[in-house]
TORPA-4810 file (N, C-alpha, C, O; in nm, 3 decimals):
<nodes>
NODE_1_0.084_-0.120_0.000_0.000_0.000_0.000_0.087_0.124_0.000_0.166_0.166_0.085_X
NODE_2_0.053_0.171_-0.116_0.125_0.377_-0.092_0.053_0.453_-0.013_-0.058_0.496_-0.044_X
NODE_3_0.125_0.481_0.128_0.119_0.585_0.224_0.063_0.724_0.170_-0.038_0.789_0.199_X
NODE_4_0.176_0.746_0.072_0.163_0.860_0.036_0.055_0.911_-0.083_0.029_1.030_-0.100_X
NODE_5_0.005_0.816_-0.152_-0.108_0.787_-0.262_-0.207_0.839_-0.166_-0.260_0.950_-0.176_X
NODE_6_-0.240_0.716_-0.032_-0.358_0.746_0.020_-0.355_0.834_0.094_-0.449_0.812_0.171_X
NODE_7_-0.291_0.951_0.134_-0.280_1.038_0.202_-0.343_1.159_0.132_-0.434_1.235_0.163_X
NODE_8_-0.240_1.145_-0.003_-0.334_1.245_-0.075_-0.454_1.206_-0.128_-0.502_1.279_-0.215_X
NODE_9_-0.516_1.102_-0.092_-0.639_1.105_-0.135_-0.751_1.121_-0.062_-0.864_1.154_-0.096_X
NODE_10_-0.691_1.083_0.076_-0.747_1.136_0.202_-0.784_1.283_0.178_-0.902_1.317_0.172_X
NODE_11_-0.682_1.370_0.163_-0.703_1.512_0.138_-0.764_1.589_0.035_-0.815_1.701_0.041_X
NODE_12_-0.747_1.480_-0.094_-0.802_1.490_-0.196_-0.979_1.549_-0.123_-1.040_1.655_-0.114_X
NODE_13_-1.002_1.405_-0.085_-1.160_1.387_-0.047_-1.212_1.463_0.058_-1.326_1.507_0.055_X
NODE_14_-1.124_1.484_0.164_-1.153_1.602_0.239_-1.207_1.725_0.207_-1.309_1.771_0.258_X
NODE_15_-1.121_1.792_0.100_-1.091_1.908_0.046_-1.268_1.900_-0.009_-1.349_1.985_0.028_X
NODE_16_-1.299_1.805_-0.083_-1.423_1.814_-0.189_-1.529_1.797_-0.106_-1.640_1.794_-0.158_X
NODE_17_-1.520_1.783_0.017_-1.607_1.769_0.145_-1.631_1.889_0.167_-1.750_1.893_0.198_X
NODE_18_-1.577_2.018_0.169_-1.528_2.096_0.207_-1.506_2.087_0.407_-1.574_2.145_0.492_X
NODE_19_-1.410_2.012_0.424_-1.373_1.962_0.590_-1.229_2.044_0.561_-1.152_2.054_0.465_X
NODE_20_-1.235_2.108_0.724_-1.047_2.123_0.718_-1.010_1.988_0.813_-1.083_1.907_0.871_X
NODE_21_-0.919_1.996_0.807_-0.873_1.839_0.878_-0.905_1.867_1.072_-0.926_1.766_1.139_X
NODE_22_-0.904_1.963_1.120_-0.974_1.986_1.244_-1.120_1.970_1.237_-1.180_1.946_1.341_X
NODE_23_-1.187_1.982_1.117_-1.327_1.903_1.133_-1.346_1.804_1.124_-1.440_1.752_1.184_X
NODE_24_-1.268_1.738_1.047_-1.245_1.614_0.977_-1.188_1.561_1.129_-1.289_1.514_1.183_X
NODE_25_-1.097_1.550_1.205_-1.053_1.534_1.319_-1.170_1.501_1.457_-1.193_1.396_1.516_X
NODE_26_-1.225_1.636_1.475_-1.344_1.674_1.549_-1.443_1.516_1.504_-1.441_1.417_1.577_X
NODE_27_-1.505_1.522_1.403_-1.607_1.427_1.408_-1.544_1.267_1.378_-1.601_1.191_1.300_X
NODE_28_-1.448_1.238_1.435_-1.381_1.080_1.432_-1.359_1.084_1.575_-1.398_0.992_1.647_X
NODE_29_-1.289_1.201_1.628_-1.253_1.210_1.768_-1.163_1.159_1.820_-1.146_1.089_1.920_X
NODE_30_-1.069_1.225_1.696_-0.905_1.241_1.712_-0.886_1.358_1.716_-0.974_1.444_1.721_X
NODE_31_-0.732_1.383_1.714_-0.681_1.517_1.724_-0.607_1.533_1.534_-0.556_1.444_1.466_X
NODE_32_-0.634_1.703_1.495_-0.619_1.712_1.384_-0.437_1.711_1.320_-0.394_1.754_1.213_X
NODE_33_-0.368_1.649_1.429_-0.265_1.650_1.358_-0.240_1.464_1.353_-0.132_1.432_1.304_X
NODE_34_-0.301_1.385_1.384_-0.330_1.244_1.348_-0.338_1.257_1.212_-0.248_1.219_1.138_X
NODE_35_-0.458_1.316_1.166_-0.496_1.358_1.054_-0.423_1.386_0.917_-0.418_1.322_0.812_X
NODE_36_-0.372_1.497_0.955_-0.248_1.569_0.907_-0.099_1.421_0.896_-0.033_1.411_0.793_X
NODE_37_-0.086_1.368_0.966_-0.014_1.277_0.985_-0.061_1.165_0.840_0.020_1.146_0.750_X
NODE_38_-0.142_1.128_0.839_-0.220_1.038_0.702_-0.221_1.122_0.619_-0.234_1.063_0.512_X
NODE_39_-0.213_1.261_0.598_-0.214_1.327_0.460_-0.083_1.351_0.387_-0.051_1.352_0.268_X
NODE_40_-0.022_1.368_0.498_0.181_1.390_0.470_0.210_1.254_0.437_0.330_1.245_0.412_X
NODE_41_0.125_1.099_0.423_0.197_0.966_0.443_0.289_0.894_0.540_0.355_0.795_0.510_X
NODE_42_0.286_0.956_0.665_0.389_0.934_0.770_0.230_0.813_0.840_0.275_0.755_0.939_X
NODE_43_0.139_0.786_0.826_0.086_0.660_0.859_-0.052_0.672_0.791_-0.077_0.750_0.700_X
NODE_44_-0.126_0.598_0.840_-0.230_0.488_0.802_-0.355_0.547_0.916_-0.323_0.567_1.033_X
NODE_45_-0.459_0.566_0.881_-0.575_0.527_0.930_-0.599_0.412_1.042_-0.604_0.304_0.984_X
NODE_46_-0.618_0.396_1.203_-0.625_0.264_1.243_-0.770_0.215_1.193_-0.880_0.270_1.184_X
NODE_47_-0.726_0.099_1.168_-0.853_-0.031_1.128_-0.968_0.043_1.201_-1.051_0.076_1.116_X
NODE_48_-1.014_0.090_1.354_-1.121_0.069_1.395_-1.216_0.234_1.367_-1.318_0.275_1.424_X
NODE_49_-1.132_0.294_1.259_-1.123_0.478_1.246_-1.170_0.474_1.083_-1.222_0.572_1.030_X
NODE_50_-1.149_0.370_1.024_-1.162_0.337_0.830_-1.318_0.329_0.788_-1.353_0.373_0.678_X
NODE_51_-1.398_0.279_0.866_-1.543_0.240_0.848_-1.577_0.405_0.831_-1.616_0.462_0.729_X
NODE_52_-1.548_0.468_0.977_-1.626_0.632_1.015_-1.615_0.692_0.896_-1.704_0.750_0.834_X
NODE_53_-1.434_0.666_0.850_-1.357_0.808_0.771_-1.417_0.744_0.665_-1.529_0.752_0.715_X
NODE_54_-1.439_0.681_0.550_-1.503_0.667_0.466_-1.635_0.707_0.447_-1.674_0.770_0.348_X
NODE_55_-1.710_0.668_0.546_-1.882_0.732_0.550_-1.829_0.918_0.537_-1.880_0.999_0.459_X
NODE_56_-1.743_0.940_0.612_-1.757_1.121_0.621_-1.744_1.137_0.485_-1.819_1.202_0.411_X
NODE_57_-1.602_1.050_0.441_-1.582_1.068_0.318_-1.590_1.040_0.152_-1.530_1.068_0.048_X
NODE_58_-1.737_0.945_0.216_-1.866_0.926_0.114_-1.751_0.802_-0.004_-1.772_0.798_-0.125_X
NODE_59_-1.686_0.753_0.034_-1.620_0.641_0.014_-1.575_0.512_0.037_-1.571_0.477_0.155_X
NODE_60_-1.544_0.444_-0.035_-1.527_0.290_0.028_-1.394_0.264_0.077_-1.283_0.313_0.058_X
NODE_61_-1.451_0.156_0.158_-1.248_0.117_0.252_-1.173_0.053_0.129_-1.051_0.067_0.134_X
NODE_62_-1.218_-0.007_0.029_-1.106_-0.053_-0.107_-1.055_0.089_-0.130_-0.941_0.122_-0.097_X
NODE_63_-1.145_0.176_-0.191_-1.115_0.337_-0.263_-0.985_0.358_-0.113_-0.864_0.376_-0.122_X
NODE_64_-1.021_0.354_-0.060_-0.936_0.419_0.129_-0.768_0.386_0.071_-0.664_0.452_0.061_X
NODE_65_-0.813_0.242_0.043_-0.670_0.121_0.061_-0.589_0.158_-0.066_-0.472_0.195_-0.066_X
NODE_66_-0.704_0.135_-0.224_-0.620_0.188_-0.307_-0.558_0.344_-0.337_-0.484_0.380_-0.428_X
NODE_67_-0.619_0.424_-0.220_-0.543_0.550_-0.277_-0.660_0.656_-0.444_-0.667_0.764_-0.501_X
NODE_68_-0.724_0.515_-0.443_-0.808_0.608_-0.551_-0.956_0.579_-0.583_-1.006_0.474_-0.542_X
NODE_69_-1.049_0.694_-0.677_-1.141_0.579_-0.665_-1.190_0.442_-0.770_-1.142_0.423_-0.882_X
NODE_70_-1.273_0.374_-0.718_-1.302_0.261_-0.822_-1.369_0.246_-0.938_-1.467_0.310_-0.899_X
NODE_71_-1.393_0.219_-1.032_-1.524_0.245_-1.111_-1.558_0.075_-1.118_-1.467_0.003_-1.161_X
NODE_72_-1.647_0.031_-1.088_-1.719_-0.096_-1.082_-1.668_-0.237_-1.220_-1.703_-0.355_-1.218_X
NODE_73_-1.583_-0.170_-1.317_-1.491_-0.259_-1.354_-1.367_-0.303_-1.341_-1.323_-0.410_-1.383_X
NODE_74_-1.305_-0.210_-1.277_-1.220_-0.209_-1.236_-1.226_-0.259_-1.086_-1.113_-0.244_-1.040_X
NODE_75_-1.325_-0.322_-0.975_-1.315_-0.356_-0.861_-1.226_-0.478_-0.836_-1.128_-0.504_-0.767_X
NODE_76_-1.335_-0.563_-0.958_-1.211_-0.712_-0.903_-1.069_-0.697_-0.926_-0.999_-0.690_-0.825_X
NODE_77_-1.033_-0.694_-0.999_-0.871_-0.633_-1.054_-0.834_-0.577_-0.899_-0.744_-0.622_-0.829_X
NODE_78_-0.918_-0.475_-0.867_-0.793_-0.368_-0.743_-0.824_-0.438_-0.632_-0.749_-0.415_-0.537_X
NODE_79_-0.918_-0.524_-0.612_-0.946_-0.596_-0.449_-0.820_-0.730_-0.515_-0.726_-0.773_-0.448_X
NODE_80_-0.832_-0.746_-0.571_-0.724_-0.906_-0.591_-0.567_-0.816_-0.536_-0.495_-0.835_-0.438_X
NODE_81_-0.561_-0.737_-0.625_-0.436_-0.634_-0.608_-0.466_-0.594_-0.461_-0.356_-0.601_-0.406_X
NODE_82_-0.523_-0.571_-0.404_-0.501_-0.478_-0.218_-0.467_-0.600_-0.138_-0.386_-0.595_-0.046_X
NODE_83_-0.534_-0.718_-0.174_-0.525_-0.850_-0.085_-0.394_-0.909_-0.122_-0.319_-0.960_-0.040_X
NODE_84_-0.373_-0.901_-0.227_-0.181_-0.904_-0.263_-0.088_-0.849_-0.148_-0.007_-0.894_-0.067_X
NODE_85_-0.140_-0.733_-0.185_-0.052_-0.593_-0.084_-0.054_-0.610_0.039_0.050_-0.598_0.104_X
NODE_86_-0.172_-0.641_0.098_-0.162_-0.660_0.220_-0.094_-0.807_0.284_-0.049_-0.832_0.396_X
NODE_87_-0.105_-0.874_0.181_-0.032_-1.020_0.212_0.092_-1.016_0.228_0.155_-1.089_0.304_X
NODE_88_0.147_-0.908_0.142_0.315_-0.890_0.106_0.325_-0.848_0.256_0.378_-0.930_0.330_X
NODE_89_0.288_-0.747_0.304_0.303_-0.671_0.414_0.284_-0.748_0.533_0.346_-0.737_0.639_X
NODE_90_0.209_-0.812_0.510_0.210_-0.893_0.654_0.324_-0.990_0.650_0.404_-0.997_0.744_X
NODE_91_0.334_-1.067_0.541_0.466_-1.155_0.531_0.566_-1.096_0.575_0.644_-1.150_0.653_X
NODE_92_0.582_-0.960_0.526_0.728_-0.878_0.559_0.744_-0.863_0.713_0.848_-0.870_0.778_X
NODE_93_0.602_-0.839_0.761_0.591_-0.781_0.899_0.623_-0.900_1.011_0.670_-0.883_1.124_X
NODE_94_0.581_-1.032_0.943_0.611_-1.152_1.067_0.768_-1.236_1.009_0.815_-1.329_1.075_X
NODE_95_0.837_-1.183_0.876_0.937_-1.193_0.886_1.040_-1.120_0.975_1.140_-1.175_1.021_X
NODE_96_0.996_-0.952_0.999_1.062_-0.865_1.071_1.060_-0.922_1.212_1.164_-0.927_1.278_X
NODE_97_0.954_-0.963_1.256_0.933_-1.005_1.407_1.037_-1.136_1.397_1.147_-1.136_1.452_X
NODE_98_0.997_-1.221_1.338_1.099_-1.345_1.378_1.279_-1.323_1.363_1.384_-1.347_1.422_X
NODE_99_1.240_-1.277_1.276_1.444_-1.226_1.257_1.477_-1.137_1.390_1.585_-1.160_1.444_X
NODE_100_1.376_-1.021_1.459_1.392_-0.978_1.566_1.403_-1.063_1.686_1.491_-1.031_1.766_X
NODE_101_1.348_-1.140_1.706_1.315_-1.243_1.778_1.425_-1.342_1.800_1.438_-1.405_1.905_X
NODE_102_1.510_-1.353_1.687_1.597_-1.484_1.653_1.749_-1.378_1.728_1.839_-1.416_1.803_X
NODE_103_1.721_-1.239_1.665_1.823_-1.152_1.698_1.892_-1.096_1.844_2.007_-1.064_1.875_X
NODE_104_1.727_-1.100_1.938_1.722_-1.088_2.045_1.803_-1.186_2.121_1.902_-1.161_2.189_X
NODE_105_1.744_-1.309_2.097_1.808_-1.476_2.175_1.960_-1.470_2.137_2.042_-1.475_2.229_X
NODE_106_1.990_-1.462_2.044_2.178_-1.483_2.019_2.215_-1.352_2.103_2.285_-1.368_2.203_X
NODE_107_2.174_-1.227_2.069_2.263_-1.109_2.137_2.281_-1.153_2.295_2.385_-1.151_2.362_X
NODE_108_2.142_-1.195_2.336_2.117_-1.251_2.511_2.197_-1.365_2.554_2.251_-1.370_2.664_X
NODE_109_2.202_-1.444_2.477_2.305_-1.527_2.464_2.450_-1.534_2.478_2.512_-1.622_2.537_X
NODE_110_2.485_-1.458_2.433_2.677_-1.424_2.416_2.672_-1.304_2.522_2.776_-1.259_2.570_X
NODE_111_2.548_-1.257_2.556_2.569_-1.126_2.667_2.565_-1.229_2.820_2.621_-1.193_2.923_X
NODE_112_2.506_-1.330_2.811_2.508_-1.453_2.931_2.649_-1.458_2.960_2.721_-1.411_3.048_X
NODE_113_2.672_-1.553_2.827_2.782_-1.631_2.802_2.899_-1.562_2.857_2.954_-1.615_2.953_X
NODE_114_2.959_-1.418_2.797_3.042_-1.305_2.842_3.008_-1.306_2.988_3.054_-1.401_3.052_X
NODE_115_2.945_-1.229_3.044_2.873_-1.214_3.159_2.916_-1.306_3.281_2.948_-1.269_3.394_X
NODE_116_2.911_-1.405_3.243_2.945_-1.573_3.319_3.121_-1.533_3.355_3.173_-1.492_3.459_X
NODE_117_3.180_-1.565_3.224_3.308_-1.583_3.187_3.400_-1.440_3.284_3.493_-1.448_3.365_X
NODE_118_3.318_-1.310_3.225_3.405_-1.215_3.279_3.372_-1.229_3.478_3.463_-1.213_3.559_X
NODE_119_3.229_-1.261_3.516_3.234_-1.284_3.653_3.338_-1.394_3.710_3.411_-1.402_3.809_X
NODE_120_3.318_-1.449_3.635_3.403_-1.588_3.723_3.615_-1.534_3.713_3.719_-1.570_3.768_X
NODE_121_3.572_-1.434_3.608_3.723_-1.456_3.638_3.739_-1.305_3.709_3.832_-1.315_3.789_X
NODE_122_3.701_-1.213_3.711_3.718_-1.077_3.784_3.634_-1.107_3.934_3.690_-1.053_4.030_X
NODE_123_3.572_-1.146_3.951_3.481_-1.128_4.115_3.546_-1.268_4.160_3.572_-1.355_4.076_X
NODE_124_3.571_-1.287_4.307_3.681_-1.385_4.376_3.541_-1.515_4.383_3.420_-1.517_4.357_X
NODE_125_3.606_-1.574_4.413_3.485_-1.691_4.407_3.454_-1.681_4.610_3.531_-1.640_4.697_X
NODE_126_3.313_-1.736_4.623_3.236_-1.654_4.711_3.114_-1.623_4.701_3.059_-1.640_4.592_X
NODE_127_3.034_-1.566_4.825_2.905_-1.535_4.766_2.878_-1.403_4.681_2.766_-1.393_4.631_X
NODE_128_2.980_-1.288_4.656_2.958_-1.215_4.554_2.940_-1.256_4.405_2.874_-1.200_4.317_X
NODE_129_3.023_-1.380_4.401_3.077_-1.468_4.251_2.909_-1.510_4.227_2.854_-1.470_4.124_X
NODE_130_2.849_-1.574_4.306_2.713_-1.617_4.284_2.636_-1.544_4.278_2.553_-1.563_4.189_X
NODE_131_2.616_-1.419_4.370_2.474_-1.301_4.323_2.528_-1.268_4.207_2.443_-1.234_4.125_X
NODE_132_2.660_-1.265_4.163_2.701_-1.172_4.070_2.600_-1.265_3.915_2.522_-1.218_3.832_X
NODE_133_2.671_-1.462_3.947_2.601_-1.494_3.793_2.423_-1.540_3.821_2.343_-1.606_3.755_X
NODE_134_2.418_-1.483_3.921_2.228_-1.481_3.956_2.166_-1.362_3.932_2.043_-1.352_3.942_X
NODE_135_2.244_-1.264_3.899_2.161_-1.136_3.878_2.181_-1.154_3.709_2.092_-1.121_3.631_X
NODE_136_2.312_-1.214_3.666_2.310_-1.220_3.505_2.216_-1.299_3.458_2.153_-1.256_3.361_X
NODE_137_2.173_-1.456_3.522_2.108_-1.496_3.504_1.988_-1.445_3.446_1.951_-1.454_3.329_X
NODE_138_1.914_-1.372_3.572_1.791_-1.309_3.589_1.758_-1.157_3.439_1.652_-1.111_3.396_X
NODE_139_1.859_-1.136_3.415_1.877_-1.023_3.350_1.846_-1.091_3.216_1.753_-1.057_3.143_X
NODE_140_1.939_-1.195_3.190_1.934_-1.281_3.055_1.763_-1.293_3.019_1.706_-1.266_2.913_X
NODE_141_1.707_-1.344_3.145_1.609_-1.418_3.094_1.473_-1.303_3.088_1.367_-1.347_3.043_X
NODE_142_1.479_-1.175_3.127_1.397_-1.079_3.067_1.381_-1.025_2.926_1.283_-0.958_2.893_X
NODE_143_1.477_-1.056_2.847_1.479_-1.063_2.644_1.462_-1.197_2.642_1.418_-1.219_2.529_X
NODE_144_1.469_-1.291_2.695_1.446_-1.435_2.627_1.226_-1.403_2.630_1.155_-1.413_2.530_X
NODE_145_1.189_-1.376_2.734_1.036_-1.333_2.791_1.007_-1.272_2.631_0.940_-1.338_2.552_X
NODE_146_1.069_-1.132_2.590_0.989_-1.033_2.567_1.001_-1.117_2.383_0.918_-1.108_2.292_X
NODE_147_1.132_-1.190_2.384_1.151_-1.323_2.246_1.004_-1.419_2.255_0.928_-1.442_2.161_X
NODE_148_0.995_-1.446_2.338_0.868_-1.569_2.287_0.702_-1.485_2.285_0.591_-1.522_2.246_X
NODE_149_0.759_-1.342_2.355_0.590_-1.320_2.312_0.605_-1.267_2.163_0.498_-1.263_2.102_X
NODE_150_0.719_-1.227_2.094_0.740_-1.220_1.964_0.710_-1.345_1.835_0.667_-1.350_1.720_X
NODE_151_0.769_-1.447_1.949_0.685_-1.570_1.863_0.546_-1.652_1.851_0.485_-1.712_1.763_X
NODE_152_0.528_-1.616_2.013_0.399_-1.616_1.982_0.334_-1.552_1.902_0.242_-1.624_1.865_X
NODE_153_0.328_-1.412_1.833_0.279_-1.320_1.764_0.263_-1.330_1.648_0.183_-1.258_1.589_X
NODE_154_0.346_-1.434_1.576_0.377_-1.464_1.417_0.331_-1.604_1.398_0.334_-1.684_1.491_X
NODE_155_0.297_-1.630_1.302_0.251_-1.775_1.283_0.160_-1.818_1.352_0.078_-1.749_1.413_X
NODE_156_0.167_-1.970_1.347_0.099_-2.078_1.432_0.170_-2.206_1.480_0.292_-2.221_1.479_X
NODE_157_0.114_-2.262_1.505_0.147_-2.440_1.562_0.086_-2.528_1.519_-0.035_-2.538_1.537_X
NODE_158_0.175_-2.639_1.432_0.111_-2.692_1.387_0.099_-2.856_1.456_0.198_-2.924_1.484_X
NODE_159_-0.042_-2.897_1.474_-0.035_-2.988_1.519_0.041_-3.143_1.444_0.025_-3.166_1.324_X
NODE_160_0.099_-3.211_1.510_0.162_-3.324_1.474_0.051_-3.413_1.403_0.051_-3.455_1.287_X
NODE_161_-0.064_-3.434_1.527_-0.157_-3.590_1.492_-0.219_-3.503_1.382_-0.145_-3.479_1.286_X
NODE_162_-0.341_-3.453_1.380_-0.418_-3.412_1.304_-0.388_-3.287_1.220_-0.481_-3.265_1.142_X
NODE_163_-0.284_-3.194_1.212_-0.263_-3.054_1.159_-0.342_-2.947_1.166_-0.372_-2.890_1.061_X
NODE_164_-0.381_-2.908_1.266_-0.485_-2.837_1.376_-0.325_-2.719_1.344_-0.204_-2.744_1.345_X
NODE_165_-0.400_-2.597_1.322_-0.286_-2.485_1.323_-0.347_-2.426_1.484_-0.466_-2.403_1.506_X
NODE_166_-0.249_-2.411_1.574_-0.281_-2.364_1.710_-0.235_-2.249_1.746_-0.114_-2.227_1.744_X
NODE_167_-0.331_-2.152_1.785_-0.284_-2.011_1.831_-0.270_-2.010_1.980_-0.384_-1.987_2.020_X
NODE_168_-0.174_-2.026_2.106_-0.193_-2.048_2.237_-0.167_-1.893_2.272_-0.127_-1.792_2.213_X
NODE_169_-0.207_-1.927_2.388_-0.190_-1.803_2.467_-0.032_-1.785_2.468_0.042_-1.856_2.400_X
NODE_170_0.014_-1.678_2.556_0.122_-1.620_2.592_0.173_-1.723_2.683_0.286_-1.768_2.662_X
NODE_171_0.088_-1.773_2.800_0.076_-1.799_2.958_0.124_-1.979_2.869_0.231_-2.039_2.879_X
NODE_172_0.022_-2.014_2.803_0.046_-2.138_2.740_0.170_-2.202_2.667_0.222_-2.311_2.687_X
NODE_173_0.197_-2.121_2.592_0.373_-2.083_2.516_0.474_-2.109_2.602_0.553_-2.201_2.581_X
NODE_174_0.484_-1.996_2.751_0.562_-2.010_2.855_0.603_-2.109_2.870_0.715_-2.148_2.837_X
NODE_175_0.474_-2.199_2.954_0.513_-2.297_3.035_0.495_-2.414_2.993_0.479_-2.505_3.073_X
NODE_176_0.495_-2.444_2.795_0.470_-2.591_2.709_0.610_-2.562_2.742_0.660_-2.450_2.751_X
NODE_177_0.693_-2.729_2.767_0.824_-2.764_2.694_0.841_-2.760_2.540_0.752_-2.780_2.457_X
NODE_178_0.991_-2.726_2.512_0.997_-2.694_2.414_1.145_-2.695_2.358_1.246_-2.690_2.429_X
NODE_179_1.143_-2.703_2.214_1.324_-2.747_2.183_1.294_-2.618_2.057_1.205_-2.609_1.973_X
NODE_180_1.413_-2.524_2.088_1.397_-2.415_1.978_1.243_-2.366_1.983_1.180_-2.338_2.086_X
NODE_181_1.191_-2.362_1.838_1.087_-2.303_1.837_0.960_-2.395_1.826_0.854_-2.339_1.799_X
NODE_182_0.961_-2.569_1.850_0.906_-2.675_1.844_0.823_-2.666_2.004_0.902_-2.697_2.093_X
NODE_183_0.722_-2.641_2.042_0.652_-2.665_2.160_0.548_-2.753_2.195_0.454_-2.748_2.116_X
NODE_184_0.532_-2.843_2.301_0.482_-2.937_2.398_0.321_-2.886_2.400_0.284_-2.868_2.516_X
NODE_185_0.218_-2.860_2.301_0.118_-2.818_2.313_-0.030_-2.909_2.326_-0.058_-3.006_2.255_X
NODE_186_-0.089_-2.869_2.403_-0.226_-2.937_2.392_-0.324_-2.887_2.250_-0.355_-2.769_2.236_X
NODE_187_-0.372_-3.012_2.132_-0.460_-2.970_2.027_-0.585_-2.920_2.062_-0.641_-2.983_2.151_X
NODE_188_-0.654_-2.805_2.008_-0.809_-2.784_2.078_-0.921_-2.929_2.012_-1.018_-2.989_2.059_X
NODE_189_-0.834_-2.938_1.868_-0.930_-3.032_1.810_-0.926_-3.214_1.836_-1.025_-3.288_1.839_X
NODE_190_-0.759_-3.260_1.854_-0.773_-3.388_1.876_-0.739_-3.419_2.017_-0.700_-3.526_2.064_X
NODE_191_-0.761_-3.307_2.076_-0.727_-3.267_2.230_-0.589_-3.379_2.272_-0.556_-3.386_2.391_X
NODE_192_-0.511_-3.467_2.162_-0.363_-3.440_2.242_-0.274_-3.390_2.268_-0.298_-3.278_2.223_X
NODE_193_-0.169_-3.383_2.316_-0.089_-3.304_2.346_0.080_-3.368_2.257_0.142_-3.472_2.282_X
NODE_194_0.109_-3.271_2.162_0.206_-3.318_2.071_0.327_-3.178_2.049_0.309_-3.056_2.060_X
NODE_195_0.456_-3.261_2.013_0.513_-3.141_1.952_0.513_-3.086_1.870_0.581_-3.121_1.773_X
NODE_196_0.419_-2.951_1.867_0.425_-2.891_1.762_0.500_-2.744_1.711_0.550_-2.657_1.782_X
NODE_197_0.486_-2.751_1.542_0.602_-2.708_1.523_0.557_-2.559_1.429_0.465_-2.548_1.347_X
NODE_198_0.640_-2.471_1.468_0.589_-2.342_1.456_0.614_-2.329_1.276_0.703_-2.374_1.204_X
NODE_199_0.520_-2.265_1.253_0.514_-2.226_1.078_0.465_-2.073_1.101_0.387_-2.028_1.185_X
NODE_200_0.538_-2.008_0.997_0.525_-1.877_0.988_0.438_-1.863_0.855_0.499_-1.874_0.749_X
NODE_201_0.295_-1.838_0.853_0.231_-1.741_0.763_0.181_-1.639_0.665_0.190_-1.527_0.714_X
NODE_202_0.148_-1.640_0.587_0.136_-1.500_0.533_-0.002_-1.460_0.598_-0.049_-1.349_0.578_X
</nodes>
């Protein structure tokens, strides 16, 4: 999707409204530099704000998405094309998370690893030597936390017996065993409990 397409078309349609973007603002019940923000292309409309801004602006959420408007032969063509776009984008978006995710665990990792190595040999052995690799410990494992709610976030789980794709909770994720990104999950559908193995989505 072009930011900047639909921004100006946002304004485009405004303008022929005759709305300044503080009215336009006023009756969504945002503030008019949100607004202003979608007309410059620096973002997007949120999902639950697209239904309103279209009715003000006597347009459809495709017209919103493509940046322009439709003429009724041209619909199927530009909805096949937006559901493209948005597919690309989401692919990109749960590739970004997992590479973040993957990026997080190694940096936390060698920051352990270091961490360990430089305590044990600078702090005397003793009970400083031990709070010292119990606080690294503890430290490590606050990015490993904020890593799996990243994986939880992307994809699914796929079940072993039956191929049940499983969305678990956060709380559930935690505390399944698990090797890498393979987790100890209960199926909702063949209700066993198998290792299943994470697949990333479009």
């Amino acid at each position: 999707m072009d930011q900047i397409k639909i921004g100006e078309f946002i304004s485009s349609q405004r303008k022929k409204k005759n709305l300044t973007q503080a009215a336009l603002a006023e009756k969504l019940g945002i503030t008019d530099r949100a607004v202003s923000k979608w007309e410059r292309g620096k973002g997007l409309p949120d999902v639950s704000l697209m239904i309103d801004l279209c009715e003000i602006l006597g347009i459809t959420v495709n017209e919103l998405l493509c940046g322009e408007m439709i003429s009724m032969e041209n619909s199927n063509q530009k909805n096949e094309a937006l559901l493209l776009d948005m597919a690309d984008a989401l692919e990109q978006k749960n590739k970004t998370i997992w590479t973040s995710m993957w990026l997080i665990m190694i940096v936390s990792i060698i920051a352990l690893l270091a961490g360990i190595v430089v305590t044990a040999f600078l702090i005397p052995e003793g009970v400083w030597q031990v709070v010292a690799i119990l606080g690294i410990c503890i430290i490590f494992l606050l990015p490993c936390f904020y890593a799996l709610k990243l994986e939880v976030s992307v994809g699914v789980y796929k079940c072993k017996k039956c191929g049940c794709e499983i969305v678990p909770t956060y709380s559930e994720a935690l505390w399944a065993m698990h090797m890498g990104t393979t987790r100890h999950l209960k199926c909702p559908r063949c209700e066993k409990r198998t290792w299943c193995r994470k697949v990333i989505k479009k």
